[in-house]
C-alpha positions in Angstrom: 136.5 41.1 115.9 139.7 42.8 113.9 143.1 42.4 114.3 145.9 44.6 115.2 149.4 43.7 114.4 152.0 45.0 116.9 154.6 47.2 115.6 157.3 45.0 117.4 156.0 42.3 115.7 156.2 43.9 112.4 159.6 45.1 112.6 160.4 41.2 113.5 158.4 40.1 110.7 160.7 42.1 108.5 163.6 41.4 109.3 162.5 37.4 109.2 160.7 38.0 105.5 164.3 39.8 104.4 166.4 37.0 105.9 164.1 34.1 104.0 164.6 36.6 100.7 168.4 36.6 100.6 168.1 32.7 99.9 165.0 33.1 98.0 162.6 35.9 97.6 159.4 33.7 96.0 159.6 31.8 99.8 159.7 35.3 101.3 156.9 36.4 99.8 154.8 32.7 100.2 155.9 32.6 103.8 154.3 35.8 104.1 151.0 35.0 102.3 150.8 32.0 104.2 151.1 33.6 107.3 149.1 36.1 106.4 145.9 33.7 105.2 146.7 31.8 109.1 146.3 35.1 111.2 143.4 36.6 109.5 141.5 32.6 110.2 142.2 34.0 114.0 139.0 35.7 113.1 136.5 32.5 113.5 138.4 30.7 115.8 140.7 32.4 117.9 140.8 30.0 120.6 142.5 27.3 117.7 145.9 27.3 118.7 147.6 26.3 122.1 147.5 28.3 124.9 150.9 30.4 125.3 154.3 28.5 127.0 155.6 31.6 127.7 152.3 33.6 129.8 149.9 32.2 132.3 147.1 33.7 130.9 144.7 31.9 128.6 144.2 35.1 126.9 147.7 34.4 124.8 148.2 32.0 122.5 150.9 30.7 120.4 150.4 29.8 116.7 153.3 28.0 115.5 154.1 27.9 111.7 157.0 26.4 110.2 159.1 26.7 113.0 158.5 30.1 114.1 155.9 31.2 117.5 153.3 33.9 116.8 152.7 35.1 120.3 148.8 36.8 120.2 146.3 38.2 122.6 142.8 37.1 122.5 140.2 40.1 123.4 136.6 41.0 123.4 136.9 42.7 120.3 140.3 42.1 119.1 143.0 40.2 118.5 146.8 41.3 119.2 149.5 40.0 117.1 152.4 40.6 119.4 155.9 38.6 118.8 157.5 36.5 116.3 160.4 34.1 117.0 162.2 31.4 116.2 162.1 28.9 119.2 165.6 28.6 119.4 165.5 32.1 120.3 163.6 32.1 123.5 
């Protein structure tokens, strides 16, 4: 199984990762490592976190880390990392 990061989410990441770096860039960058470590773990167990408030499917999931949804799609063969938010946001 591999995992395919969305370029939407991406370009979300971004702009969250520069946001965290104005304050501090050593959170930035530990935010990011952190996140990182709990997408790639998506690997052996990608049924692990809740199944998606915002689809019907079972197929999406939401992984929540410090405040912030991961919106994913679980596949045969893949896993897609689609959105990042805030939940205030949505």
């Amino acid at each position: 199984m591999t995992i395919i990061k969305d370029v939407y989410f991406m370009n979300r990441l971004y702009i969250i990762l520069r946001y965290i770096a104005r304050d501090k860039k050593s959170a930035s960058k530990k935010f990011e490592n952190e996140l990182n470590q709990k997408i790639k773990a998506l690997i052996d167990s990608p049924y692990k976190y809740r199944a998606s408030y915002y689809f019907e499917s079972n197929e999406y999931r939401d992984l929540i880390y410090h405040g912030y949804t991961i919106i994913y799609k679980v596949q045969s063969d893949k896993i897609l990392v689609l959105d990042i938010f805030k939940w205030q946001e949505k």
